[in-house]
Steps between C-alpha positions, in 0.01 A plus 500: 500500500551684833531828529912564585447890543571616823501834727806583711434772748290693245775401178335286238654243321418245202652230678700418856797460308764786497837494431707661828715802502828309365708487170215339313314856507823711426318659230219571277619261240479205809209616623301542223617125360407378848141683430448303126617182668201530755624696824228683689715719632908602596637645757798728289846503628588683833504903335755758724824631446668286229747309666833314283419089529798277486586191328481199549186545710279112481528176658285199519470232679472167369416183674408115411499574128294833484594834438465786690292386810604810615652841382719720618591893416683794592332710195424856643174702398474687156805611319270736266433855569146572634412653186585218255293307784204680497439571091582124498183449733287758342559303165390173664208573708357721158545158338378279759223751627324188708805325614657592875811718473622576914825677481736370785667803654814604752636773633695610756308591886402855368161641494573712212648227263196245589248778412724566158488149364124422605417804284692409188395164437138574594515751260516225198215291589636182762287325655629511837839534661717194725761663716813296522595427845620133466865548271689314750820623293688803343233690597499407888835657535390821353242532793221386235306141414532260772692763780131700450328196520652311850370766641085568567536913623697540139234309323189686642668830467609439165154351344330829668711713331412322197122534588513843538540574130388126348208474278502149417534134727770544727686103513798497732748195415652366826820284564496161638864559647310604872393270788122549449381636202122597684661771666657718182147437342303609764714799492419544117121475546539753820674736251184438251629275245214383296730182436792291558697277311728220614757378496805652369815343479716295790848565567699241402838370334509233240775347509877513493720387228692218643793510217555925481346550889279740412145588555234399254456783321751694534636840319892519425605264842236617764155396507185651745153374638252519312107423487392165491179366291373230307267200569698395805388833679126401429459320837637825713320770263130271600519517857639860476176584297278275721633678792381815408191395312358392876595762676226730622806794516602482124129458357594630106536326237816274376679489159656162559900462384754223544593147308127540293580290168159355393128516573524253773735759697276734420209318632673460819571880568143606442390268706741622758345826511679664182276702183749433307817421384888622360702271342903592406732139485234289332471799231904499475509166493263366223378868330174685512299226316455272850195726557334356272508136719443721792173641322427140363548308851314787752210499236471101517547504873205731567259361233547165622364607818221709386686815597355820334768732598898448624390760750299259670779265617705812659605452845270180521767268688608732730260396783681185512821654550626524920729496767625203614296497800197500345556174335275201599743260707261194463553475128665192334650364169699214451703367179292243291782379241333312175669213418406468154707848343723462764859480341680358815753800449520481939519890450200517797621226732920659484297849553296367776752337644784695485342873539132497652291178735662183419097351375578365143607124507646288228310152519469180321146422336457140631290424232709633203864526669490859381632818682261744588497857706279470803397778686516460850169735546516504876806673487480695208435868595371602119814741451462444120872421443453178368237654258737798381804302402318190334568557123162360409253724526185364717640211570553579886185696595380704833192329663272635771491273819139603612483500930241585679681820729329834412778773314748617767773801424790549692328886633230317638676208687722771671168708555369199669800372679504862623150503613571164696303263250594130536274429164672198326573685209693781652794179527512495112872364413674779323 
């Protein structure tokens, strides 16, 4: 079997998998179950001043017959006192000496209270510490969480302080709710964060309740945002990661966080330039024992590929992710439909039709007087629609159309056009 151990800016770890700073690591009694069940590591609830949580504080969002594709809160950080936090802590790491314990931390923008929290749970043995600057709610409006973290000068200023006094790996935990998430991590690595971890959670509502008009959730008739999560946040939390994973200004490592519910996810963030991973709604959802599949599926993955070491595939697809303008112009895939699975549902040709390039025909077999989808392949412009709502999977596949014009990218047809070139290919239809 591979080896699933991995290093995080100088933290070791059993396994990529920790649980992230959330209610499923409220306490030693979680943590510790999360440790049996197989969990290289956990991220403990957000420690500060204890704070009074309301109720009702979930919501999930349910669509096309499954549960929570995404997850909603307005659940604040710890509601223990420090102490009760830290013997809690103590306990576990004693019991899990080899497991990763990081204790999630906020404060408010004082020197003095950052340097009094690093020192107290350093003192009990963590392994490193994640400074919460992502909280997009509750906290915000206290001048903490997401109000420290929209903001790059409070983020450097704040993980230096931290640095001053900090004897462990310093992993800052940014907020997606910003236009461009490269510039807050820059400003953590310029501050000398040994780490950062993304994302947290997006603002959002959930819903409304159409009979009592009231938000979903809501606490005795008035409701607030809260932070979004879930699988359906996996697709922003990967390009937020991939972002920062190719950006010569962030250049430290990534603890990768957002929609991650089995190895496959997983797979997908370390390729995209993350160490590792922290998984919260998948946990909530099904309970601590999914690691286990998680385990089960990277270990198969990697030995079927003659991988020695899940360390070896970190960051490996990141080459391949651009700008727009870098992509080759001259490339082409049509829609090959396969009559034989096809189920004549017309799902591609209203699609097509209605919504994209007008290329999928009905027609009339003239030897068998049967319907069949035709793809019109001189108009079809490979968009994949057609392939994305067919219900069978495979039947309508993505072929290469091989031509003999060398790669062009937008850059260098403007480049050219600039410089006055009337090469043929600089007149690539876009």
């Amino acid at each position: 079997m591979a080896d699933l151990s991995i290093n995080l800016a100088g933290i070791q770890s059993p396994n990529p998998f920790w649980l992230a700073s959330a209610p499923p690591t409220n306490s030693g009694y979680q943590v510790q179950r999360a440790f049996e069940a197989g969990w290289g590591g956990a991220v403990w609830k957000t420690l500060g001043e204890p704070i009074i949580n309301v109720t009702s504080r979930f919501a999930g969002l349910h669509y096309g017959g499954q549960r929570v594709v995404g997850f909603n809160n307005i659940e604040l950080i710890t509601d223990k006192p420090l102490e009760v936090n830290l013997r809690e802590m103590d306990e576990t790491k004693k019991r899990f000496p080899k497991h990763t314990l990081i204790a999630s931390l906020m404060v408010e923008h004082k020197q003095e209270a950052w340097h009094e929290i690093v020192k107290k749970v350093e003192a009990i043995g963590v392994d490193g510490l994640e400074l919460n600057f992502g909280c997009p709610h509750g906290m915000a409006e206290r001048g903490m969480g997401s109000a420290v973290g929209q903001h790059p000068d409070l983020i450097r200023q704040q993980v230096e302080w931290v640095k001053e006094v900090a004897q462990t790996p310093v992993i800052v935990k940014l907020t997606p709710n910003i236009t461009d998430i490269r510039f807050t991590a820059r400003a953590a690595a310029q501050g000398g964060a040994d780490a950062i971890s993304m994302i947290n959670t997006i603002n959002s509502l959930m819903g409304v309740d159409l009979d009592k008009w009231l938000p979903i959730p809501h606490v005795d008739g008035k409701g607030a945002h809260g932070g979004y999560c879930g699988p359906a946040v996996k697709p922003i939390a990967l390009n937020m990661v991939a972002e920062c994973a190719r950006d010569p200004l962030v250049g430290i490592p990534i603890s990768g966080i957002g929609g991650i519910s089995n190895w496959r996810d997983t797979v997908e963030f370390l390729l995209m330039g993350a160490t590792g991973v922290q998984v919260c709604t998948a946990a909530m959802h099904h309970g601590f024992r999914i690691v286990e599949d998680m385990i089960d599926g990277l270990n198969n993955y990697l030995d079927q590929r003659g991988i020695a070491s899940v360390v070896d595939i970190v960051g490996k697809a990141v080459p391949t992710y651009s700008d727009w303008g870098h992509l080759n112009l001259n490339y082409k895939v049509v829609a090959r439909i396969n009559d034989d699975t096809c189920i004549h549902c017309n799902k591609c040709h209203i699609a097509c039709e209605d919504t994209s390039h007008q290329c999928i025909d009905r027609v009339l077999d003239s030897e068998t007087g049967k319907e069949m989808l035709v793809v019109l392949e001189e108009d079809c412009v490979g968009c994949n629609l057609c392939s994305i709502v067919c219900p069978v999977e495979g039947t309508i596949e993505m072929v290469e159309i091989p031509n003999d014009q060398p790669p062009l990218s937008w850059n260098e047809r403007q480049a050219a056009l600039a410089a006055g070139g009337n090469n043929a290919n600089t007149d690539a239809s876009v």
